[in-house]
C-alpha positions as a LaTeX table, in Angstrom:
\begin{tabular}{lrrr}
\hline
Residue & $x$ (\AA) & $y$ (\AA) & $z$ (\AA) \\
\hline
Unk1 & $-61.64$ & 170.24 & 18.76 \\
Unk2 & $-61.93$ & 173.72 & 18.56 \\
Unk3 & $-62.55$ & 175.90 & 15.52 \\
Unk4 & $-58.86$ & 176.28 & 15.31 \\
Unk5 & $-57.72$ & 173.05 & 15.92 \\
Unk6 & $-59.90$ & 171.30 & 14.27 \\
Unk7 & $-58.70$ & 173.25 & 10.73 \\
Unk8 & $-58.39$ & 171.18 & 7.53 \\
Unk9 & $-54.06$ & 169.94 & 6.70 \\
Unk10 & $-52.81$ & 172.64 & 4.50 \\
Unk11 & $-53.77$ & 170.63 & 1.27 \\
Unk12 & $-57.59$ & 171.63 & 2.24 \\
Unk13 & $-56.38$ & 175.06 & 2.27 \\
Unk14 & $-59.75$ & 176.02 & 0.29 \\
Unk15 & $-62.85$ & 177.21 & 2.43 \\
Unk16 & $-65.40$ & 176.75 & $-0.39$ \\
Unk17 & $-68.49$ & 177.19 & 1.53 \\
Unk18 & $-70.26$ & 176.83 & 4.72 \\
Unk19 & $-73.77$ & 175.88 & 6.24 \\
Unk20 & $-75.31$ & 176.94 & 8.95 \\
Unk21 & $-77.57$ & 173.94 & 10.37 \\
Unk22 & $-80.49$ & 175.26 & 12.89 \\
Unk23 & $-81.46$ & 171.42 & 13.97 \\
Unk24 & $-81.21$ & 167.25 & 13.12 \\
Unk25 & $-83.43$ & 168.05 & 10.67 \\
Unk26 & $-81.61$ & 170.60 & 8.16 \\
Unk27 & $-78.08$ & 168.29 & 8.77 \\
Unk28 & $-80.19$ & 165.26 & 7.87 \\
Unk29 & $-81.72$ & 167.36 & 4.75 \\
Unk30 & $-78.20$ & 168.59 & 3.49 \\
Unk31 & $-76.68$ & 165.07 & 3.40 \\
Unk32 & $-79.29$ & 163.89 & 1.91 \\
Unk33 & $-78.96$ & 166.90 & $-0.62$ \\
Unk34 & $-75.04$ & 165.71 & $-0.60$ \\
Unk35 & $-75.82$ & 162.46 & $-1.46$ \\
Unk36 & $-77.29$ & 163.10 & $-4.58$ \\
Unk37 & $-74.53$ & 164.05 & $-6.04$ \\
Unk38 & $-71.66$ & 161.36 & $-4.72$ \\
Unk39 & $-70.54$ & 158.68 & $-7.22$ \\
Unk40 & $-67.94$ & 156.40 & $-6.36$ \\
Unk41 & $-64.65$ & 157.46 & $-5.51$ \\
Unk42 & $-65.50$ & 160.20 & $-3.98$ \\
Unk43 & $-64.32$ & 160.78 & $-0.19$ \\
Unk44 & $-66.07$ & 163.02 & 2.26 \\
Unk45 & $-63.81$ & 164.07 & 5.22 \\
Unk46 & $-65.77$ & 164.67 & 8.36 \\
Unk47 & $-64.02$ & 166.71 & 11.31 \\
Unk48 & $-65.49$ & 167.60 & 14.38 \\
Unk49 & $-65.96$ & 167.94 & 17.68 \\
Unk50 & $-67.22$ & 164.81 & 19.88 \\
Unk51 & $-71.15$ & 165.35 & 19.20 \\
Unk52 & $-70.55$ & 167.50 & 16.68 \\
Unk53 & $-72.94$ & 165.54 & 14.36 \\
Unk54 & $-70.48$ & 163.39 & 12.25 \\
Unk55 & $-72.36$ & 160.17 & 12.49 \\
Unk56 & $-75.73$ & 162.01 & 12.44 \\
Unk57 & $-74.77$ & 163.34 & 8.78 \\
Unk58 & $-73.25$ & 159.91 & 7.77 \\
Unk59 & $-76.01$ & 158.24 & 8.85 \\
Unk60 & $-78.35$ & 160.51 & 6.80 \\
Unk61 & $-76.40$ & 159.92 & 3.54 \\
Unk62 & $-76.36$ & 156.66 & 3.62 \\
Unk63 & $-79.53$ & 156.09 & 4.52 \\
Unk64 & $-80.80$ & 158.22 & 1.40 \\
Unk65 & $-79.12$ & 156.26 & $-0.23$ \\
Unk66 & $-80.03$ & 152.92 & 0.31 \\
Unk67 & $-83.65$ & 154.38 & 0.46 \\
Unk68 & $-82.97$ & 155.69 & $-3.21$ \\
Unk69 & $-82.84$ & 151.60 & $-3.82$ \\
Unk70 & $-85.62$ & 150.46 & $-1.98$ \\
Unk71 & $-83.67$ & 149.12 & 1.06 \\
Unk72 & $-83.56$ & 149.55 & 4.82 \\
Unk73 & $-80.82$ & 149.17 & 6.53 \\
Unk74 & $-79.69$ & 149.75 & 10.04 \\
Unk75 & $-76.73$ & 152.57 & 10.22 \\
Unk76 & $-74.28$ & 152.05 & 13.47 \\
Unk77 & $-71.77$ & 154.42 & 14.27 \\
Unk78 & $-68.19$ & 152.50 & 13.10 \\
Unk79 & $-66.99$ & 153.51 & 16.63 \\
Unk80 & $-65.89$ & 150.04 & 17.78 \\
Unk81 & $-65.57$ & 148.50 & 13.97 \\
Unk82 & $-63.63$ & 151.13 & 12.58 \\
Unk83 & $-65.73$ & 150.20 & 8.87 \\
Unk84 & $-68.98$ & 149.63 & 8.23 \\
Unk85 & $-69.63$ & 149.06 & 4.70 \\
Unk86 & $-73.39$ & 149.07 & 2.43 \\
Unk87 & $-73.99$ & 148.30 & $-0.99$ \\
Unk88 & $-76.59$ & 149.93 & $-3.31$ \\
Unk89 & $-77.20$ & 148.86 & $-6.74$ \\
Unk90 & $-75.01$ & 151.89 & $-8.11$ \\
Unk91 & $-71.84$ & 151.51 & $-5.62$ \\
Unk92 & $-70.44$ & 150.34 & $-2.36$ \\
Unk93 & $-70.71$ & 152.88 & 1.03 \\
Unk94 & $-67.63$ & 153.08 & 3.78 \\
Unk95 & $-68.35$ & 154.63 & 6.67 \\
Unk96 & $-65.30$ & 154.57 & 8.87 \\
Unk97 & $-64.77$ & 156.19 & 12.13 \\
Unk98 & $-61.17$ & 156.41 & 13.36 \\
Unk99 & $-61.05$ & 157.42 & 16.52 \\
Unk100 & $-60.01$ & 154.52 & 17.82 \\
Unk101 & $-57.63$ & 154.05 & 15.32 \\
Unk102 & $-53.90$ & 153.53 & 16.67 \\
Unk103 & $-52.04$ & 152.58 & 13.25 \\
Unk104 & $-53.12$ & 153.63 & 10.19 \\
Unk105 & $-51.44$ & 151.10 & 8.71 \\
Unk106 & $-54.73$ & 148.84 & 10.51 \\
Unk107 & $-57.52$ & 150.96 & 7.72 \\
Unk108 & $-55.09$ & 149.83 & 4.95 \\
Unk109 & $-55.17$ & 146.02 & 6.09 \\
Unk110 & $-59.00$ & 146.57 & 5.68 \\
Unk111 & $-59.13$ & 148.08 & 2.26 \\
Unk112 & $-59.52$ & 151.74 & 2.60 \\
Unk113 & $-57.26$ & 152.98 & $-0.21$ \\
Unk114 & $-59.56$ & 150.59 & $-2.10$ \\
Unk115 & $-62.38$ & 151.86 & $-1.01$ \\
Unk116 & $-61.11$ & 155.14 & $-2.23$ \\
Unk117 & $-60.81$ & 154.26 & $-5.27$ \\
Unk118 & $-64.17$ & 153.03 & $-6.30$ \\
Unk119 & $-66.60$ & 153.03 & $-2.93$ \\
Unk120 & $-68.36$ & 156.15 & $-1.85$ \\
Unk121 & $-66.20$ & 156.75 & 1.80 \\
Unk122 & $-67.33$ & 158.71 & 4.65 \\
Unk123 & $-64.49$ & 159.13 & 7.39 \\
Unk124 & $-65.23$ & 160.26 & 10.53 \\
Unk125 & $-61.59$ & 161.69 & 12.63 \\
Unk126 & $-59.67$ & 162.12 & 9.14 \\
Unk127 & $-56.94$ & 163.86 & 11.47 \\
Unk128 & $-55.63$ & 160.29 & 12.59 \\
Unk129 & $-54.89$ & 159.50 & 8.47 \\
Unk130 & $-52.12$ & 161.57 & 9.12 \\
Unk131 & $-50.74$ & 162.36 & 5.72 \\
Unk132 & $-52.29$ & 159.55 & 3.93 \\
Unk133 & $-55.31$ & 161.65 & 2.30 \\
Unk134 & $-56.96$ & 160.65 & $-0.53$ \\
Unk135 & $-56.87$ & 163.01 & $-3.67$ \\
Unk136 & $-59.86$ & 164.63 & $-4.55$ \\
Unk137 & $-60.94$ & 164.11 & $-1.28$ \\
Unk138 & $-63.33$ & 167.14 & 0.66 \\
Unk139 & $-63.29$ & 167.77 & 4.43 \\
Unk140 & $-66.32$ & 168.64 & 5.70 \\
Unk141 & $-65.54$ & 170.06 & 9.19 \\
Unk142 & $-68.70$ & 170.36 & 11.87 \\
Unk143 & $-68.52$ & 172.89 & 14.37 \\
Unk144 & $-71.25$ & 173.55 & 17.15 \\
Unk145 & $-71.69$ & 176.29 & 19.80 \\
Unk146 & $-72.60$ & 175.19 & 23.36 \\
Unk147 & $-74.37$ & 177.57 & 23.82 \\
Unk148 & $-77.11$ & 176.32 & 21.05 \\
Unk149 & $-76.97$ & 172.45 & 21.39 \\
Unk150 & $-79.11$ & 172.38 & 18.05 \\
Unk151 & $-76.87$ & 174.94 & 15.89 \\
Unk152 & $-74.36$ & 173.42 & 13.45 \\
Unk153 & $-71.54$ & 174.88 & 10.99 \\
Unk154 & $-70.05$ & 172.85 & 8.09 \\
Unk155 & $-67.71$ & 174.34 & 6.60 \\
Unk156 & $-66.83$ & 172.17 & 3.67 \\
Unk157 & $-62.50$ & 172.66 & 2.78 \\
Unk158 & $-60.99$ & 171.03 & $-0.79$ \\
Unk159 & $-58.03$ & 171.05 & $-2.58$ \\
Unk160 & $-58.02$ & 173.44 & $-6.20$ \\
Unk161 & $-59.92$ & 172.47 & $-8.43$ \\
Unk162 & $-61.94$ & 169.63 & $-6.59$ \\
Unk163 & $-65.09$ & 168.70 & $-9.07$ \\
Unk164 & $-66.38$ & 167.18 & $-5.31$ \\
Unk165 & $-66.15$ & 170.26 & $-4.15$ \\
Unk166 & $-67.84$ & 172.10 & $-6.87$ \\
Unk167 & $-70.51$ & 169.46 & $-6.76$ \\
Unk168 & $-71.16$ & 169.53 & $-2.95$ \\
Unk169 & $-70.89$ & 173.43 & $-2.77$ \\
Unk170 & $-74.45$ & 173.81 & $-4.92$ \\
Unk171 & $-76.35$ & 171.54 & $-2.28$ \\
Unk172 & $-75.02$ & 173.78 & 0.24 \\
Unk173 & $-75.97$ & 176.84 & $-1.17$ \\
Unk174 & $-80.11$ & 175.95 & $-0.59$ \\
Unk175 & $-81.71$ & 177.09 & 2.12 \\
Unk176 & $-82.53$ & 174.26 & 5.06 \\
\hline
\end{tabular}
């Protein structure tokens, strides 16, 4: 995905703010900035690129998270299982990654609207939910430049008056 294709549906029509990330590092220090202030319910909508640092960032969060509980867990992309779930003391984590997805009718067999509802959800390729987008939802849309493998925008899209959004937008305003 390009810049321009990968753009948020027209419900995200809100740029609220963006990041520049220099390295692993700063991504992996913004999610776990991010994750600080997620509480369940609350979806995160990650677009990007193949590479683009997706699972990187997902990863981060939820390992912060379970961290913030004393636990260790191992955090596999959900390439292959479409979900991966983890539960802290405070609330349930989905990861999902649906690039492999062919129906989504398949993420609603599994629970996902559930999830929504009360879990803390991270979805990776929120393009293939078609028009089946969670209210209050944010997309979080990773861009990188070839030409500096390391660089990173996020440029984080909501609908009006997201309280996500106005959350998330604070941890993005430090600096890396």
């Amino acid at each position: 995905m390009t810049a321009e294709t990968a753009r948020p549906p027209a419900a995200f029509s809100k740029a609220v703010c963006q990041f520049s990330s220099r390295d692993a590092e700063a991504t992996t220090a913004l999610a776990e900035r991010m994750a600080d202030h997620l509480k369940g319910g609350d979806v995160l909508l990650l677009s990007g690129d193949l590479g683009a640092g997706k699972t990187h960032f997902a990863r981060s969060l939820i390992q912060h998270l379970l961290a913030a509980d004393g636990l260790s867990e191992d955090v596999p992309s959900p390439t292959f299982t479409l979900v991966q779930t983890y539960a802290t003391k405070a609330v349930e984590i989905w990861h999902a990654d649906l690039y492999r997805l062919t129906d989504p009718q398949e993420l609603w067999e599994l629970g996902l609207d559930e999830a929504f509802e009360s879990a803390i959800s991270l979805i990776e390729w929120p393009e293939r939910l078609d028009q089946d987008l969670p209210d209050g939802a944010v997309w979080l849309r990773f861009d990188y430049d070839p030409q500096n493998p390391d660089f990173r925008r996020l440029s984080l899209f909501s609908t009006a008056n997201s309280s996500l959004a106005k959350r998330l937008a604070k941890t993005m305003e430090r600096p890396a």
